[in-house]
N, C-alpha and C positions, 0 to 999 in steps of 0.2 A: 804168686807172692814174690817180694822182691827179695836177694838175698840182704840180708840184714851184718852177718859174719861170713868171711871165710878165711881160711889160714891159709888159702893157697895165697892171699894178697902179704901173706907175710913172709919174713926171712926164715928158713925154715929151721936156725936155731932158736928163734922166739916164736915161734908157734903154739907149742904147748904151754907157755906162760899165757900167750894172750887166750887161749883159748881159756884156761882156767879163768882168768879174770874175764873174760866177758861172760862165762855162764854163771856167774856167781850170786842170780838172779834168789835163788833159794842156796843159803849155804851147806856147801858138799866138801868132801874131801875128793879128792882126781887123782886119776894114774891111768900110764898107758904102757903097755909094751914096748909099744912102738918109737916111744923115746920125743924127744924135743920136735922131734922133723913133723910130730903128730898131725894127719890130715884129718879136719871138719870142717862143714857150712853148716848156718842157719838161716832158715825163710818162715818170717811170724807174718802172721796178718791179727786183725782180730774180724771176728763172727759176732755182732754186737759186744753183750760180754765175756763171749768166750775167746780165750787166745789161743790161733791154730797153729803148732811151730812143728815145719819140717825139720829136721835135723839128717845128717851122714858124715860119718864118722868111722874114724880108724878103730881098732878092738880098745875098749877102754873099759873104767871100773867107775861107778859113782857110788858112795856113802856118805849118806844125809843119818850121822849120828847122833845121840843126845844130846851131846854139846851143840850141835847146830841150832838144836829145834828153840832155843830159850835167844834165840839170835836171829827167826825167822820169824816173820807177817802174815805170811803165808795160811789162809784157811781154805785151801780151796783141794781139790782133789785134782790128782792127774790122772791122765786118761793114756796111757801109751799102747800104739800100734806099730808091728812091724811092720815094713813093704818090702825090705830086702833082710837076709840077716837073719842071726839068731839074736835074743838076750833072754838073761833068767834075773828074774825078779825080786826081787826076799825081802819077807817084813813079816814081825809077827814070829818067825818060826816058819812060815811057809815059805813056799817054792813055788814058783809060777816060768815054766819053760815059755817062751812066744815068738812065734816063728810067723814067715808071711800071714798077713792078715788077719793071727789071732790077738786080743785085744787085753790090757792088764790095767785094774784101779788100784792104785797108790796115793796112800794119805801121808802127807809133807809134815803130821802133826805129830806123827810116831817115826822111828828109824825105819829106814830102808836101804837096799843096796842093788843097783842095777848093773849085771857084766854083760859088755856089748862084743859079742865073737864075730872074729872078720870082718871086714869093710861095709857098714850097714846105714840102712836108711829107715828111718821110723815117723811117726808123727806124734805130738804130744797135744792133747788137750787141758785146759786148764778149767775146771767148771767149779762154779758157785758153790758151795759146801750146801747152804741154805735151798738153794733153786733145785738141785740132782736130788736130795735128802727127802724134797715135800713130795717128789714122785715115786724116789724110791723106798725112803722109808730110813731106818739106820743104816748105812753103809759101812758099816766097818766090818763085816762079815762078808762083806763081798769083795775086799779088796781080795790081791796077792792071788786072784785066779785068773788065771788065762780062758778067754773067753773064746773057743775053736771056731773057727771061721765056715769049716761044717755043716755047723748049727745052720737052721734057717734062717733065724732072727739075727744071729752073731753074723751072718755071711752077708745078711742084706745090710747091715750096721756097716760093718768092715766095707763094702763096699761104694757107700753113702761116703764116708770118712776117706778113704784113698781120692776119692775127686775133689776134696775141697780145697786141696795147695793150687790147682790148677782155674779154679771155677768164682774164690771166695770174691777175688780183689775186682771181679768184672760185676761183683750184686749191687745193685743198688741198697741205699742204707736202709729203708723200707723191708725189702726183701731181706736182710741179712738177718734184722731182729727175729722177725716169725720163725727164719730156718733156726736160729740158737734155738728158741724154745721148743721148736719140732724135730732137735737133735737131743736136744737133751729129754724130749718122750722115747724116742728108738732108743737111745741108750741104757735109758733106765729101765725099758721094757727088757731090752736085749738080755739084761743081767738079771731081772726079774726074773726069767725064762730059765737063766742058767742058773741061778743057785734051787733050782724045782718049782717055781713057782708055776702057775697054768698058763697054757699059749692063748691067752685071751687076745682082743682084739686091742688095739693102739689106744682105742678110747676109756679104757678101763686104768689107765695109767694117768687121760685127763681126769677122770671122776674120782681117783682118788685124790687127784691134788682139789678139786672143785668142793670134797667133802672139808679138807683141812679148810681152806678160804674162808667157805662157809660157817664152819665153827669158829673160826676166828673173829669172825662179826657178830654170830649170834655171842658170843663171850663179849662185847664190847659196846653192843649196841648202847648203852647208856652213856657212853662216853660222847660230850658234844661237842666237841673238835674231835671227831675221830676222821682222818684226811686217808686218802687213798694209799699215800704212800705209806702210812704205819700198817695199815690192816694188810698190803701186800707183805711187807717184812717181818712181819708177824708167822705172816702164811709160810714167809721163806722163797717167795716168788718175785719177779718183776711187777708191775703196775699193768704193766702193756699184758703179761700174761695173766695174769688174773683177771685183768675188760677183757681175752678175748676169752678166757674159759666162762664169764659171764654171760661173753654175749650169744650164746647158746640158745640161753634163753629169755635173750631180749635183753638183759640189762648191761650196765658195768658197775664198777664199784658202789659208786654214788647213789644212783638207782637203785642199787639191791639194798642199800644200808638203808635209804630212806622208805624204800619197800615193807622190809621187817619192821622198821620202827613204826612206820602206820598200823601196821597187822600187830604188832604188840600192842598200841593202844585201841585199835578195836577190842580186843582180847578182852582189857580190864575196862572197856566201856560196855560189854556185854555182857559180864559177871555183877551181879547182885551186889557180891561181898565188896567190891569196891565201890558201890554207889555214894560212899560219904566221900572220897574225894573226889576235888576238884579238876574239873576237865584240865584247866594248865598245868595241877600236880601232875598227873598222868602222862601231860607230852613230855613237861622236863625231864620228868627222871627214867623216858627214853630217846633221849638226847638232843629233842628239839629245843631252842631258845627262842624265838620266835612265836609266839601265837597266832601272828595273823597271818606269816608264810605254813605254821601247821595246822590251821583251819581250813586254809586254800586246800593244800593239797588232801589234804581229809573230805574235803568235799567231790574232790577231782576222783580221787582215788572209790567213795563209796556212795556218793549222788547227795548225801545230807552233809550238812554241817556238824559238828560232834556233838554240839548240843541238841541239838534234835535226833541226831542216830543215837545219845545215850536216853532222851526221853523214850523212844520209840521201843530201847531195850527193855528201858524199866514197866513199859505197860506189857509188854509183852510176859514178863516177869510177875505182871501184878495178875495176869491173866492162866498163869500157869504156861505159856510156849514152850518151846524149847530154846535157849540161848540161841540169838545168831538168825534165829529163824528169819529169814527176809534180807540176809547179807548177799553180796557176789558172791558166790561159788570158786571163783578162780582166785580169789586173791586181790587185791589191790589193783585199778587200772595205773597203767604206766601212764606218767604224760613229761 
């Protein structure tokens, strides 16, 4: 990563001024021991949408008070790791000691206050509020803990996280999107682990973001502009992360939405008690406009056209069957 600041390019009685003013990114109040002559660098890149910023720096103090927070934009959470260094934490009432490698979340929405001992080197994360939340769940109980690098999970994290000032700025942009979302699974897994949660396996951290997604569509399916990018932001996730947690199994957004909506209107073409409405009621009000693009795919998807898969129901109906009887087993063919 390239340096972006450092005060050694400055006069070393304005150092500490420009330093305050250039990190003034999120408002804090600053102090140093160390006086005016105060030595720091920073080296940011970003990781699609996560921004990765080395920082090293002389012993200092930051408090992000209440007055700031009505002055900040700031929804995102931070993610701070030592590499050299001590610093302790505080938010909430808690204490978070973090030393080489152990890892602390800090939320920019409430007070906090960071003291940095002796000449240290850290890294800072900055992640999505919405995108961290849909894998972890609430986060504000898991701030203000220091995550021990010990840990399996925590160690293989921390370790992941220390190569990437060195590794980010050479990925291609392709590759750097997948690694954001496949950092922000180890992360959230990591902290999962640590506040007791079970040592499951990485994909249980996809499936529960996969169940929010899914609920989000099935809650909207009737909506007929529903476009990828609301059902993602809904979820709390990227576009690109939600196709690839679909495509698991076979679909992405679009596909899955037009999916369920097919399979909703079999549903009410092979129940009895709707047989008084009309096949077009039925696809509008699950969110097709079109008839003759939801005939297509109705035929594509179950081999009939809806009016003859809802005649075929009703003799079946008239015969005593069982609903359904004679449908695809799997669900809707993709096409």
């Amino acid at each position: 990563m390239a340096v972006v600041f450092s005060t050694r390019d400055v006069h070393p009685r304005e150092r500490l001024a420009c330093w305050r003013e250039t990190m003034s990114i999120v408002p804090h109040d600053f102090r140093s021991s160390v006086g005016a002559a105060f030595l720091g660098s920073v080296r940011s890149e970003m990781l699609d949408e996560l921004l990765v910023t080395e920082f090293e720096c002389d012993p200092c103090e930051v408090t992000h008070a209440t007055r700031h927070i009505s002055r900040s934009d700031c929804d995102d959470f931070f993610l701070c790791m030592q590499l050299t260094g001590r610093a302790v934490h505080t938010q909430d009432e808690r204490h978070a000691v973090a030393e080489k490698g152990s890892f602390v979340l800090i939320d920019p929405r409430r007070p906090f206050t960071v003291s940095y001992f002796g000449h240290t080197r850290s890294i800072s994360l900055k992640l999505p509020r919405q995108a961290f939340e849909a894998r972890l769940g609430n986060a504000a109980m898991m701030t203000t803990r220091a995550v021990e690098v010990a840990k399996p999970l925590a160690g293989l994290a921390a370790g992941f996280l220390s190569l990437l000032p060195t590794r980010i700025e050479a990925l291609p942009a392709a590759t750097k999107a997948r690694l954001a979302e496949q950092t922000l699974d180890l992360l959230a897994l990591a902290f999962s682990v640590d506040a007791g949660g079970s040592a499951t396996v990485l994909s249980s951290v996809r499936a529960t973001a996969l169940m929010r997604l899914k609920a989000v569509i099935e809650a909207r399916l009737s909506e007929p502009n529903l476009k990828p990018g609301a059902v993602a932001a809904a979820a709390g996730m990227s576009v690109r992360y939600a196709n690839d947690l679909l495509s698991d199994e076979g679909y992405s957004i679009e596909r899955y939405v037009q999916s369920r909506r097919l399979e909703r209107c079999r549903q009410e073409f092979d129940d009895p008690a709707q047989m008084h409405r009309k096949v077009g009621d039925i696809a509008f009000s699950w969110g097709f406009s079109d008839l003759s693009h939801f005939a297509r795919r109705f035929r594509a998807a179950y081999g009939l056209a809806p009016k003859d898969f809802r005649q075929r129901a009703l003799e079946r109906a008239s015969l005593g069957s069982s609903p359904g009887q004679g449908r695809p087993k799997q669900g809707p063919r993709q096409s």
